[in-house]
C-alpha positions in Angstrom: -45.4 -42.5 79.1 -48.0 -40.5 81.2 -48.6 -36.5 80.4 -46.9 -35.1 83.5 -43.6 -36.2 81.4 -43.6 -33.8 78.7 -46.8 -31.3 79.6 -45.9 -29.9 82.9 -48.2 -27.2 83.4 -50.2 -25.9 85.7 -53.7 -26.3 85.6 -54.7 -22.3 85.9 -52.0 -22.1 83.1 -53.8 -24.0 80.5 -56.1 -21.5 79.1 -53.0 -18.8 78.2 -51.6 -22.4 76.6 -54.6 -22.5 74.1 -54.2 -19.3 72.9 -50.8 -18.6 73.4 -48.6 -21.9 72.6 -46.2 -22.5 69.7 -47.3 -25.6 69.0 -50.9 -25.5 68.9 -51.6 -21.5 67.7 -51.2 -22.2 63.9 -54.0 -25.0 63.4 -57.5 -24.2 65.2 -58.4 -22.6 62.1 -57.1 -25.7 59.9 -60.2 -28.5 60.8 -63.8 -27.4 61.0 -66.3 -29.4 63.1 -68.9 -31.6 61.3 -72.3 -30.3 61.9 -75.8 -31.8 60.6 -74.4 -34.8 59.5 -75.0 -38.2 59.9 -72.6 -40.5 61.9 -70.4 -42.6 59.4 -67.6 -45.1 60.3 -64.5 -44.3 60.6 -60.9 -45.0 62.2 -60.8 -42.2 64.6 -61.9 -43.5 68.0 -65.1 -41.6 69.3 -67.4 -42.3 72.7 -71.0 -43.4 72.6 -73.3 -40.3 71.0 -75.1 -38.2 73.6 -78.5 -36.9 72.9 -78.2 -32.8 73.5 -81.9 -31.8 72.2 -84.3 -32.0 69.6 -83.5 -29.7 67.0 -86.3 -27.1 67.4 -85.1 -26.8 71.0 -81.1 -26.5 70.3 -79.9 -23.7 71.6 -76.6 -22.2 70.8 -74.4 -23.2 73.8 -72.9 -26.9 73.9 -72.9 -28.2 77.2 -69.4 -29.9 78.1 -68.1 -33.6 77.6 -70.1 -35.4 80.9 -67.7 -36.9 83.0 -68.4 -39.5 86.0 -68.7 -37.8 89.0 -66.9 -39.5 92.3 -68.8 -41.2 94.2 -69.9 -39.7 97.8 -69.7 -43.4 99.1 -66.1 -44.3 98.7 -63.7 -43.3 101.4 -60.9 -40.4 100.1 -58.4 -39.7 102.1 -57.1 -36.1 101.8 -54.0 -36.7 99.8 -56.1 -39.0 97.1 -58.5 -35.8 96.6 -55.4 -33.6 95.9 -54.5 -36.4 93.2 -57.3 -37.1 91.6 -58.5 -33.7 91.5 -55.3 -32.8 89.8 -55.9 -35.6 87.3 -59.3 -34.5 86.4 -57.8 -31.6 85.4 -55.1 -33.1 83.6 -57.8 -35.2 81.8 -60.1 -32.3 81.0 -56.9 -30.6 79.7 -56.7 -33.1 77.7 -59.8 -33.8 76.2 -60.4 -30.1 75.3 -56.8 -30.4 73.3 -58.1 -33.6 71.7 -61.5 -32.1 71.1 -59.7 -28.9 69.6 -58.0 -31.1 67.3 -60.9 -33.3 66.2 -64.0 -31.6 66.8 -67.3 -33.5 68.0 -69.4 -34.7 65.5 -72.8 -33.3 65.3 -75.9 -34.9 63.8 -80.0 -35.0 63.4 -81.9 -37.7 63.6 -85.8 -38.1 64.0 -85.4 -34.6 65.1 -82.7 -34.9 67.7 -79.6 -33.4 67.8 -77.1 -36.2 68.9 -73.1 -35.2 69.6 -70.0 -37.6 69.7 -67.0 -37.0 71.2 -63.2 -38.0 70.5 -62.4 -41.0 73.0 -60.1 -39.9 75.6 -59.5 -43.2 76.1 -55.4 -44.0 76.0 -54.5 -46.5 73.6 -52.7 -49.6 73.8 -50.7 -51.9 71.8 -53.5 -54.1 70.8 -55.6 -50.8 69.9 -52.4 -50.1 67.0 -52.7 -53.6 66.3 -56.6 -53.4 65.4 -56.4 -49.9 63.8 -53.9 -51.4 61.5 -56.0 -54.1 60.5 -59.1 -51.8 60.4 -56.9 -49.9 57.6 -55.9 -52.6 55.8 -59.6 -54.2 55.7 -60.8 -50.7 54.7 -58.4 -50.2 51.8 -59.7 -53.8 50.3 -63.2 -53.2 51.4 -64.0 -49.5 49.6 -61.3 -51.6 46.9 -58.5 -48.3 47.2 -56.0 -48.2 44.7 -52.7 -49.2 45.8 -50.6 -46.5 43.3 -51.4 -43.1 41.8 -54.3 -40.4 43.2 -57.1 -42.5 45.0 -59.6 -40.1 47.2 -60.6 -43.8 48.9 -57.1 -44.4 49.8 -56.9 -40.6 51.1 -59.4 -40.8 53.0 -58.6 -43.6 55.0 -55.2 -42.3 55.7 -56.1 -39.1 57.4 -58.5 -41.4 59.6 -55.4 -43.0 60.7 -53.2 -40.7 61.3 -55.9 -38.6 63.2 -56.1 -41.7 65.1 -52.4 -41.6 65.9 -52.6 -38.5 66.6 -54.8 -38.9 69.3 -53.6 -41.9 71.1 -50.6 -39.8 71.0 -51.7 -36.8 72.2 -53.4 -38.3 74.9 -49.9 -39.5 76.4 -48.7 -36.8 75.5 -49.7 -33.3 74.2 -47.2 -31.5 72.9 -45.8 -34.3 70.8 -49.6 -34.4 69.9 -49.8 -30.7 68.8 -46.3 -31.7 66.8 -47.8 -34.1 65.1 -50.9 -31.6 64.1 -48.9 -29.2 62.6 -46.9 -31.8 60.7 -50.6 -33.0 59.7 -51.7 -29.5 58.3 -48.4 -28.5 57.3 -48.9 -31.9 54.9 -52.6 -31.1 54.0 -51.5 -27.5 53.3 -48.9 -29.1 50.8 -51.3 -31.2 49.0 -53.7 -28.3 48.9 -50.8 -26.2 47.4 -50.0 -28.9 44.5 -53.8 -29.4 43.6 -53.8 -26.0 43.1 -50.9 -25.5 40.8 -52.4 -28.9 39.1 -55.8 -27.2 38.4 -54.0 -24.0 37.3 -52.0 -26.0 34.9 -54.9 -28.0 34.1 -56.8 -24.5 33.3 -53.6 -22.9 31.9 -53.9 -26.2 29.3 -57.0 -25.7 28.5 -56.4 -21.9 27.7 -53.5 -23.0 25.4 -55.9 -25.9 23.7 -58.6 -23.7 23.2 -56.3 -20.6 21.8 -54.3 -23.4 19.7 -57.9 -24.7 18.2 -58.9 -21.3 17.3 -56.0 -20.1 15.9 -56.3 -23.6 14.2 -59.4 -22.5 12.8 -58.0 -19.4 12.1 -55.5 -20.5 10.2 -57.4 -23.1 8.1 -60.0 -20.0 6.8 -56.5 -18.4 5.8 -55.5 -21.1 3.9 -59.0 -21.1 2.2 -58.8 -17.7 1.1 -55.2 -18.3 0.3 -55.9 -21.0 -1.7 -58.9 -19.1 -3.7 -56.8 -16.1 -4.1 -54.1 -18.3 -6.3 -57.0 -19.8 -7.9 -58.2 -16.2 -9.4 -54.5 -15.6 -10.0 -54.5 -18.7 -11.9 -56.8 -18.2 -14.0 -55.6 -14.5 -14.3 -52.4 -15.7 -16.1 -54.2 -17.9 -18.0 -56.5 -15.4 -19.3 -53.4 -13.0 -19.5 -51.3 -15.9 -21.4 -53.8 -16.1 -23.9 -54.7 -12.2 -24.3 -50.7 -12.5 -24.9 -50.9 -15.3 -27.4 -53.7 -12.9 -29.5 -51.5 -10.1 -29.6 -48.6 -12.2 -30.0 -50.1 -13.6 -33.3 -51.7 -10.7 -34.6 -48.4 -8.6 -34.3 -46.9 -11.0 -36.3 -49.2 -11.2 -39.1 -49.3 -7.4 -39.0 -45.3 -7.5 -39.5 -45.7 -9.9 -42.0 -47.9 -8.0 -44.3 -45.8 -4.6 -43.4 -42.6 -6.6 -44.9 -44.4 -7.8 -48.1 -45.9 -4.3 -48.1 -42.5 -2.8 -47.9 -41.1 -5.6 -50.4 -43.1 -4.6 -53.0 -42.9 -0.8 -52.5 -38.9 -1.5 -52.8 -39.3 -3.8 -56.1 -41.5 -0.9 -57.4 -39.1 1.7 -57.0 -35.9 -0.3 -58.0 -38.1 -1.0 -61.6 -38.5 2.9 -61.6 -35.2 3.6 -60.6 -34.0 1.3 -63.2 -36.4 2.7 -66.1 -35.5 6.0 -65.0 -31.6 5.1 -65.6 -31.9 3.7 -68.9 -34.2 7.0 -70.1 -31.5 9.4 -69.0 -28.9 7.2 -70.0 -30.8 7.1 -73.7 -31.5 11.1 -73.5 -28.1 11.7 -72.5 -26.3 9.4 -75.1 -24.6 11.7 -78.3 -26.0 10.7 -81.6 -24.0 8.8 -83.5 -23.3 9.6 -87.4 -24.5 6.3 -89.9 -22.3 4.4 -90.7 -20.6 4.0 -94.4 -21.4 1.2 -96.7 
């Protein structure tokens, strides 16, 4: 399926696109170009580095992807300019859409700034063939987990798919910048649920470390607690037995009170009882003798 079937544009058109176009306006802020980094494989199809400068002399413009000029030689009638000078348009269209969507890589090496370029290069079946092996070698190579969180795994993933993405976009470019937005609409996802993990996570460890300090917290309680009801132990003890004294002692005062009191009451009943018989005696009437 070529691009003039779902990207008909015109060619002055294409800069209000970039700025302007429902598709592609949410994500140029959502993938930042590698920059001072060395070259590493990866699934994502990219042209032969170009050497730009050495790095004391890099400047800050980037000069454009080079393209093969036509040659003077070859005879062009006027209707093949018209069409191939609308189709190198259509092509750099679409390599500054591919190159928005996967930036360049940029690296030093030996002092020289080296750039690489997404492949514009459309894709065929064979190419989804290899990329599919490449995957499957990769995942058994860097030995990715096949279940649960695996960075490895990850990684390789978001190669492919920013593969697909550009084989598709290159075919064409709407159904391209679809397939972006699905991609950081997916990343923005994940992002969003590592997020709320590491809050949890941290909201976890707040709980742990309150729960382990009020842990401690408590166990100095139950220390004091526990010496407190020793002192008031040994309180009652010292309390029962101050008890026991007085308990003792009260009753051997009684006791002595009661004998006391028992002999004061025998005493007076012999006085009461001598008393009666001397007034009985002083009272009697003498009696006249008796006659022989």
């Amino acid at each position: 399926m070529g691009s003039s079937n779902c990207f008909t544009t015109t060619p002055h058109d294409y800069p209000m696109i970039l700025s302007t176009h429902p598709l592609l306006k949410p994500q140029w802020t959502a993938f930042q170009p590698l920059a001072m980094l060395p070259p590493s494989v990866s699934l994502v199809a990219f042209d032969s580095p170009i050497l730009i400068a050495t790095a004391k002399a890099k400047t800050a413009t980037k000069p454009a992807k080079p393209s093969a000029p036509p040659s003077a030689s070859s005879p062009v009638s006027k209707n093949q300019g018209i069409t191939n000078g609308s189709g190198g348009e259509a092509a750099s269209k679409t390599e500054d859409i591919l190159n928005s969507i996967l930036p360049p890589r940029e690296w030093t090496e030996d002092g020289q700034l080296w750039v690489q370029y997404v492949s514009s290069t459309p894709a065929t079946r064979l190419d989804v063939i290899n990329l599919q092996e490449d995957l499957d070698r990769k995942l058994q190579q860097r030995q990715a987990r096949e279940t649960g969180i695996c960075p490895v795994r990850e990684e390789l993933y978001v190669q492919a798919f920013d593969e697909i993405i550009r084989q598709v976009t290159i075919n064409c470019a709407e159904r391209g910048l679809l397939l972006l937005r699905v991609r950081d609409e997916i990343r923005m996802t994940i992002a969003a649920y590592q997020t709320l993990y590491e809050s949890c996570i941290a909201f976890g460890m707040r709980k742990a470390l309150l729960a382990e300090q009020y842990k401690v917290e408590m166990k100095n309680k139950i220390v004091q607690l526990e010496g407190e009801t020793t002192d008031l132990k040994r309180q009652i003890e010292e309390l029962k037995t101050k008890c026991d004294t007085t308990e003792k002692k009260e009753a051997e005062r009684r006791a002595l009170e009661e004998k006391k009191h028992q002999e004061e009451v025998q005493s007076l009943k012999k006085t009461n009882v001598q008393t009666k018989q001397e007034l009985e005696r002083i009272l009697a009437p003498a009696q006249p003798p008796q006659k022989k």
